[in-house]
Kinemage of the C-alpha trace (Angstrom):
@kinemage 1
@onewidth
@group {chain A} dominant
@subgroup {mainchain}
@vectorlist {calphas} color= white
{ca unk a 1} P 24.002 -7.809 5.741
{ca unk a 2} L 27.256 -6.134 4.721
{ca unk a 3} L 29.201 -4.359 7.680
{ca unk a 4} L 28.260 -0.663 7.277
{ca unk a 5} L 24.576 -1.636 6.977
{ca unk a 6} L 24.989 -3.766 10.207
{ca unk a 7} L 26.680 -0.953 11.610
{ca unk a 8} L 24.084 1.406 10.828
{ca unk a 9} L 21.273 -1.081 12.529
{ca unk a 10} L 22.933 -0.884 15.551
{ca unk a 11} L 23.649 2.767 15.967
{ca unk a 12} L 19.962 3.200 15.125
{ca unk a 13} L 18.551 0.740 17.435
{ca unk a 14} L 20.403 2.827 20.060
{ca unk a 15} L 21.445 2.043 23.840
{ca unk a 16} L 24.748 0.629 22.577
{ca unk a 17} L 23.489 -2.267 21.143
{ca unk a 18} L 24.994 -5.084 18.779
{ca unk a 19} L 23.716 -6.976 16.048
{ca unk a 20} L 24.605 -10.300 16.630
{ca unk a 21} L 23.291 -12.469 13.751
{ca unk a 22} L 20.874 -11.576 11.151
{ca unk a 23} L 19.414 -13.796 7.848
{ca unk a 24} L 18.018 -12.933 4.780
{ca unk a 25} L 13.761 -13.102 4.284
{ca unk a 26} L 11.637 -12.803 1.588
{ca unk a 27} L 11.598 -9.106 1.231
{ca unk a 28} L 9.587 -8.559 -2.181
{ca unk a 29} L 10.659 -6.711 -5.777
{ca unk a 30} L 11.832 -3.687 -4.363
{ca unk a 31} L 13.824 -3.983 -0.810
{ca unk a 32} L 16.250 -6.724 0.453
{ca unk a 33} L 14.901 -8.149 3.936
{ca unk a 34} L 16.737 -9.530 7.107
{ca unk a 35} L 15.391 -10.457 10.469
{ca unk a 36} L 18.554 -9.584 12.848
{ca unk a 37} L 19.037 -10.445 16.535
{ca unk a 38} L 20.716 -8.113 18.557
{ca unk a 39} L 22.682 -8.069 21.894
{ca unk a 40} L 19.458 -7.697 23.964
{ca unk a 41} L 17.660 -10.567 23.255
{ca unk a 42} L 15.410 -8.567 21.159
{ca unk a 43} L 14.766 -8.667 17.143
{ca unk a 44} L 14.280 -5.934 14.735
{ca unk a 45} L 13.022 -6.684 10.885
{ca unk a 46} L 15.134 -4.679 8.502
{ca unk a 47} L 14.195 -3.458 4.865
{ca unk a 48} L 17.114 -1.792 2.458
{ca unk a 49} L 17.767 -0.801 -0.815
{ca unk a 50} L 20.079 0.903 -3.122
{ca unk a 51} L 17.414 2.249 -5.305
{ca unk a 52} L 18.006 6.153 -6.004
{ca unk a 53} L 15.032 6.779 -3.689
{ca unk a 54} L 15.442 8.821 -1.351
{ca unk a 55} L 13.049 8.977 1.134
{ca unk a 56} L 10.913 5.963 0.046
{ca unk a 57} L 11.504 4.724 3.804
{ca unk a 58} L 10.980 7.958 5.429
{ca unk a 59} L 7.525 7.750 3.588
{ca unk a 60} L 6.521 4.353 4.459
{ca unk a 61} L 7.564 5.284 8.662
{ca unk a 62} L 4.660 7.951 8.194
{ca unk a 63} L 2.016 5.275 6.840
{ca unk a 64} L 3.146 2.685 9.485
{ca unk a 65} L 2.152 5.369 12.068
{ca unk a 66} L -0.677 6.565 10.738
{ca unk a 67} L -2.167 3.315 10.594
{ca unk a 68} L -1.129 2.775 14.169
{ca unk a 69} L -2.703 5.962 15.604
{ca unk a 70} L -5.791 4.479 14.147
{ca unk a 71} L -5.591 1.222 15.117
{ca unk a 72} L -8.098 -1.782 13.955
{ca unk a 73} L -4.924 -3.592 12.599
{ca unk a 74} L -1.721 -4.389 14.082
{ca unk a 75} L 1.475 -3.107 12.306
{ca unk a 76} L 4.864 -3.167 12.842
{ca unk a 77} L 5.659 -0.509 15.976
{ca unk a 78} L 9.419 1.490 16.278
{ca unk a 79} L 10.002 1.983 12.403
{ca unk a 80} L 12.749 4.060 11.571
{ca unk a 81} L 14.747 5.132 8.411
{ca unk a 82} L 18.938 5.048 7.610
{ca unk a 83} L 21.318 5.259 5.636
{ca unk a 84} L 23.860 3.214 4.973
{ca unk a 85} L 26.564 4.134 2.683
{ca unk a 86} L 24.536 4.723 -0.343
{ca unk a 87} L 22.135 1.858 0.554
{ca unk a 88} L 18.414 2.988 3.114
{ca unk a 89} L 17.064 1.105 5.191
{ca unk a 90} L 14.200 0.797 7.636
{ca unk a 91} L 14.105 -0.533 10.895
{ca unk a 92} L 11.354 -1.742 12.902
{ca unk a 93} L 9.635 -4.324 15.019
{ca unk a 94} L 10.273 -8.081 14.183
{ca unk a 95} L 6.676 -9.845 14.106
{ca unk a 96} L 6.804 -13.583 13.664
{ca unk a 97} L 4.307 -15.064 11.669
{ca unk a 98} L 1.899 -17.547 12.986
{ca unk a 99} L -0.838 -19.579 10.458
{ca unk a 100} L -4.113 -18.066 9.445
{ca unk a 101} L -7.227 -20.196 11.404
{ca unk a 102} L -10.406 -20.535 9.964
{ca unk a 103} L -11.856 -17.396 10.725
{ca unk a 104} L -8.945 -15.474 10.167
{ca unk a 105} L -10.058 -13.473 6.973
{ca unk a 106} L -13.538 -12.655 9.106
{ca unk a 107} L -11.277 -10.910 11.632
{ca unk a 108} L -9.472 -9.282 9.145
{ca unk a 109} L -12.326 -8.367 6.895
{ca unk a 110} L -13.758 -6.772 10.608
{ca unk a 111} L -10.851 -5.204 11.378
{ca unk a 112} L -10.257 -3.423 8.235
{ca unk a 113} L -13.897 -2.004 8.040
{ca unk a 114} L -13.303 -0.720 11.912
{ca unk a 115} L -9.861 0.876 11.017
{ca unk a 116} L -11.899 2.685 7.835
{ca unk a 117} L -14.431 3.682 9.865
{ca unk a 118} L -12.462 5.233 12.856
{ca unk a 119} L -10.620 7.198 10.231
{ca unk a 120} L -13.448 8.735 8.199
{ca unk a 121} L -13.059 12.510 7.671
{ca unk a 122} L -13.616 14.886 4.568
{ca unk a 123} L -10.833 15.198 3.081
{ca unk a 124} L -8.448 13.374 0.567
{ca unk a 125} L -5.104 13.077 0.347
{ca unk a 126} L -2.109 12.665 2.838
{ca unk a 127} L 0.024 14.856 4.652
{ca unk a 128} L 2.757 13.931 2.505
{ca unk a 129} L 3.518 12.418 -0.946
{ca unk a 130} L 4.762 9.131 -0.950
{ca unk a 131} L 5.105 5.829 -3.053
{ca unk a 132} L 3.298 3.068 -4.653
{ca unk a 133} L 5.921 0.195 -4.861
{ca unk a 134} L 8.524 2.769 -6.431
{ca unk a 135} L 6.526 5.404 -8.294
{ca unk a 136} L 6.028 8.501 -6.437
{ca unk a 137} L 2.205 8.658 -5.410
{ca unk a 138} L 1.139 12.731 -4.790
{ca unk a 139} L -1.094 12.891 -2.042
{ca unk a 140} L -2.757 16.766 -2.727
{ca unk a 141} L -5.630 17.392 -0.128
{ca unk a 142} L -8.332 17.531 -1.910
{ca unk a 143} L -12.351 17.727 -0.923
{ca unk a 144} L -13.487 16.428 -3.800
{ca unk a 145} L -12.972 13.025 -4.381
{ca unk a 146} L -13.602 12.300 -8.079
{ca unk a 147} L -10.868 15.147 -8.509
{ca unk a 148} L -8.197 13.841 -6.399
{ca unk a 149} L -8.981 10.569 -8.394
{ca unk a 150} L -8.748 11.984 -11.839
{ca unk a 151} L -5.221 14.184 -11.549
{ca unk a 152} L -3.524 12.245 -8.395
{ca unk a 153} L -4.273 8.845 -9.638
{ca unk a 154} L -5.426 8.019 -13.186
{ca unk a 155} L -3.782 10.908 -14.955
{ca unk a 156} L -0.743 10.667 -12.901
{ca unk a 157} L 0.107 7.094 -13.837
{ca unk a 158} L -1.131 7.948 -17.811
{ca unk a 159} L 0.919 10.750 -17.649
{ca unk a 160} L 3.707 8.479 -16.291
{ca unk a 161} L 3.201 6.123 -19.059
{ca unk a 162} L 3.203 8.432 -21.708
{ca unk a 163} L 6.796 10.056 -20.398
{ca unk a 164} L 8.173 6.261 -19.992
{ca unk a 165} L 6.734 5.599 -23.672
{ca unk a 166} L 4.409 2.994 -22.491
{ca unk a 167} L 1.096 4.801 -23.967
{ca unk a 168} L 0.576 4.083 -27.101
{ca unk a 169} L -2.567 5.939 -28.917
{ca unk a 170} L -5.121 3.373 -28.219
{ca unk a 171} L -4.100 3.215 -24.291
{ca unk a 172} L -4.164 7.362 -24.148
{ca unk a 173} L -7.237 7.759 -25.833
{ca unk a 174} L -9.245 5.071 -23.833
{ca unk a 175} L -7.408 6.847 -20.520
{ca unk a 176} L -8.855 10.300 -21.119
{ca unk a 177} L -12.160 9.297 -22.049
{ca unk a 178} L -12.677 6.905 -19.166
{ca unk a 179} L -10.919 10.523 -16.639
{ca unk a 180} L -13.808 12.668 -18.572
{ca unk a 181} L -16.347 10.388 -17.536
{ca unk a 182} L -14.958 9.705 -13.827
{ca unk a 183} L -18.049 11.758 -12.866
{ca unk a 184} L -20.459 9.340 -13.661
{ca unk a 185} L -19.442 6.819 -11.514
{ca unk a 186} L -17.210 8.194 -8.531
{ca unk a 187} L -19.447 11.374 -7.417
{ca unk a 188} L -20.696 9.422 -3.981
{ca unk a 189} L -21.279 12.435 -2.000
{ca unk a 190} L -22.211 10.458 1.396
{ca unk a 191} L -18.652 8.351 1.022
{ca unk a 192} L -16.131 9.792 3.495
{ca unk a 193} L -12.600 9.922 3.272
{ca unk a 194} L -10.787 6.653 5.315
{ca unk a 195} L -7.530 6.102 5.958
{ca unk a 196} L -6.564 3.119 3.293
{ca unk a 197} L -3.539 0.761 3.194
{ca unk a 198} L -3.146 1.851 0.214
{ca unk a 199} L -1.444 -1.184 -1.518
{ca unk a 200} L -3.227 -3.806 0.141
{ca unk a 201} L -2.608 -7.311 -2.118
{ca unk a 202} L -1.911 -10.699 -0.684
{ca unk a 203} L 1.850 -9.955 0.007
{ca unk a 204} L 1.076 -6.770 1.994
{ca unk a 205} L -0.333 -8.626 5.285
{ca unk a 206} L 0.927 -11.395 7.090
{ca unk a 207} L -0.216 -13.675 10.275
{ca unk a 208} L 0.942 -12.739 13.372
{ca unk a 209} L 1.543 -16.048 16.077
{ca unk a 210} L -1.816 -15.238 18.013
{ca unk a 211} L -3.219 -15.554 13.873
{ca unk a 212} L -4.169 -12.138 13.826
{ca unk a 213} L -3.612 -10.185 10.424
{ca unk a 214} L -0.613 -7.456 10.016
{ca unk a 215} L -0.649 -5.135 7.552
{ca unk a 216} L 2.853 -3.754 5.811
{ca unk a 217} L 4.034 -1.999 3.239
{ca unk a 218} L 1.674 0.553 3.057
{ca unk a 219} L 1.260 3.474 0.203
{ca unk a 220} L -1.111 5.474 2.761
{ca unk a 221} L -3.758 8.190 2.270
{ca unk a 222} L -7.524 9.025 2.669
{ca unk a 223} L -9.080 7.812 0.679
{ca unk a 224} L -12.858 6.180 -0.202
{ca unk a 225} L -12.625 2.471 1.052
{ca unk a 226} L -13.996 1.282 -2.018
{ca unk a 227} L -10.590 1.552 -3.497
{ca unk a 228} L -9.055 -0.432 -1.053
{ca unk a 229} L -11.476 -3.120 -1.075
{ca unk a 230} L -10.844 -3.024 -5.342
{ca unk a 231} L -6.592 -3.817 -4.594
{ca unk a 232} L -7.615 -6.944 -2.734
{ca unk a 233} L -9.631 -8.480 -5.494
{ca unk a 234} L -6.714 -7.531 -7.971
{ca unk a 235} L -4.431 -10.462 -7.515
{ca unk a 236} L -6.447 -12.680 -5.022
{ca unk a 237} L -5.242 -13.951 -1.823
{ca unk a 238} L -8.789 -12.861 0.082
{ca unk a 239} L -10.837 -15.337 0.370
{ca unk a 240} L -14.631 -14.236 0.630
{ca unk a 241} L -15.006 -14.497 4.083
{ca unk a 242} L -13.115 -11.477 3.939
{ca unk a 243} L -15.413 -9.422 2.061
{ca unk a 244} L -18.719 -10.552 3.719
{ca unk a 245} L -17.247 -9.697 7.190
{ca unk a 246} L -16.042 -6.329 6.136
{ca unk a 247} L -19.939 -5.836 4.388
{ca unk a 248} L -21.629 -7.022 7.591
{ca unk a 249} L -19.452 -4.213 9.763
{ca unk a 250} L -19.658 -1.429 7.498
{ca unk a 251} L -21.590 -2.061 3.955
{ca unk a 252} L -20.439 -0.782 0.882
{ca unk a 253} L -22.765 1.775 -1.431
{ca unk a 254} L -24.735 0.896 -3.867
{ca unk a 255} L -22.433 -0.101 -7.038
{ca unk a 256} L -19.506 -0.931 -5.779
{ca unk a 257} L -19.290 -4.123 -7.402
{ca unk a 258} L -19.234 -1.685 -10.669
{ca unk a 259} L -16.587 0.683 -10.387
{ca unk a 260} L -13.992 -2.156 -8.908
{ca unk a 261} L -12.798 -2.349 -12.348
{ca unk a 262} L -11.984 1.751 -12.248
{ca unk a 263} L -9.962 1.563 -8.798
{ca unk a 264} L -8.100 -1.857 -10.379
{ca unk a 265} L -6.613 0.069 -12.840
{ca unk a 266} L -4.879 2.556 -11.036
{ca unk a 267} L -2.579 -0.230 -9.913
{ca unk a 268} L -2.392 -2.024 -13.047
{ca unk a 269} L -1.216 1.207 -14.525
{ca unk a 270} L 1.543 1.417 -11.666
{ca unk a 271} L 2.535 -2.437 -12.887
{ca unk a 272} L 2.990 -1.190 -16.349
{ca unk a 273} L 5.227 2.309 -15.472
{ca unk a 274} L 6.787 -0.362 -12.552
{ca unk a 275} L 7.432 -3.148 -15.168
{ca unk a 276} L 7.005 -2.734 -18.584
{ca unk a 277} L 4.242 -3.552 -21.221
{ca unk a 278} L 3.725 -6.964 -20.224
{ca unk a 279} L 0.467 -4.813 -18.335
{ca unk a 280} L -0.023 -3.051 -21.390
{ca unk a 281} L -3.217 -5.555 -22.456
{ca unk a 282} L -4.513 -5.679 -19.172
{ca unk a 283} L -4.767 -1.652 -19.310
{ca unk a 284} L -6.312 -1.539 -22.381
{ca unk a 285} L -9.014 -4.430 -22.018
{ca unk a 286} L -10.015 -3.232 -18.677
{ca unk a 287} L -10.405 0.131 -20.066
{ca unk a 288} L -12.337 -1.137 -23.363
{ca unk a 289} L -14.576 -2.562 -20.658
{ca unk a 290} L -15.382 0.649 -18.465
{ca unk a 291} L -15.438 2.892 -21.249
């Protein structure tokens, strides 16, 4: 770390503390990641970027403590956001990672159905809008779930597209007819609204040394779990363990299997506003499929 981020650490740690070493770690697309050790003995993991964001971190301290009001599944505890020069960071609780056993993913498949269900209320939304990776994510309350869907998810990120020239005709067209008909297959009036993850893929948990699953990085709101359980399957990394522990706990509707392909695209439309029309087919040939 460069001197007026380490600086910055170490105010914000607080009680006159140091930073005495710190190394870089994998810390993903968007953020630059060290694990530093400061005068205490202690460690802190710390997240920073330059991006123009400006409260991207202040955001992602909000879904860290949700999540760990709720409990089910451990997060990182203490986060706090920066500023360093014209670099933010976050700092918060160093976790080392242990190795998954065998029945790790039933834990975690167990764990995430008991954090949904502890959660459940009516409405959907978040207190605050936030991110998904770096697109700003509005989090409306809403009571209505196919609603909040339609104009906070789907037409947000078409909308997106269209202003970052990414929609062509055939991708706007499919879009709006598959939003029309959102009806059909999201009106589950017995589905509550959970606390979700919100960005849960394979790089958004980790293993803990007792082998006990993390999550990170979270894009938080309520949400119905269905879409959560849809992000896993989008890039792998679950194996199915996973999904029949979560079923045995607290078993999906009727047709879930179904509309996976509907709460996939949200994200694969964030890919293509995130990075470019390489995600362009996907969008379209998931969308030739559904509609």
């Amino acid at each position: 770390m460069d001197v007026a981020l380490t600086r910055a650490v170490a105010e914000l740690a607080g009680d006159g503390l140091e930073v005495v070493s710190s190394r870089p770690v994998g810390g993903g697309c968007i953020s630059e990641a060290a694990w530093v050790e400061l005068s205490d003995g202690t460690s802190r993991f710390v997240k920073s970027s330059s991006l123009g964001v400006t409260d991207m971190y202040e955001r992602e301290v909000e879904g860290l403590e949700a999540l760990a009001a709720v409990g089910g599944v451990r997060v990182p505890r203490g986060a706090r956001a920066g500023r360093a020069g014209g670099r933010r960071f976050l700092l918060m609780e160093a976790i080392a990672t242990g190795s998954a056993g065998a029945g790790f993913f039933r834990s975690f498949g167990r764990r995430l159905a008991d954090l949904h269900r502890r959660s459940a209320g009516i409405r959907f939304g978040f207190a605050h809008d936030n991110y998904i990776g770096a697109t700003p994510q509005p989090n409306g309350w809403s009571h209505d779930w196919v609603d909040f869907f339609r104009r906070h998810r789907l037409g947000h990120q078409l909308d997106l597209a269209r202003r970052n020239g990414l929609a062509d005709s055939e991708l706007s067209r499919l879009g709006d007819r598959l939003i029309e008909r959102l009806g059909e297959w999201l009106d589950l009036a017995d589905e509550p609204a959970c606390l979700l993850h919100g960005d849960l893929w394979g790089g958004n948990f980790m293993v803990d040394c007792d082998g006990a699953p993390v999550l990170i990085d979270p894009a938080c709101y309520y949400g119905q779990r269905e879409a959560e359980l849809a992000m896993t399957r989008l890039f792998g990394g679950f194996e199915e363990d996973f999904y029949a522990a979560y079923d045995e706990a607290w078993p999906l509707p009727p047709g879930a299997a179904e509309r996976t392909g509907i709460y996939k695209l949200y994200h694969l439309l964030n890919h293509l506003n995130l990075f470019g029309g390489s995600y362009r087919g996907q969008c379209v040939g998931l969308l030739k499929r559904l509609v």
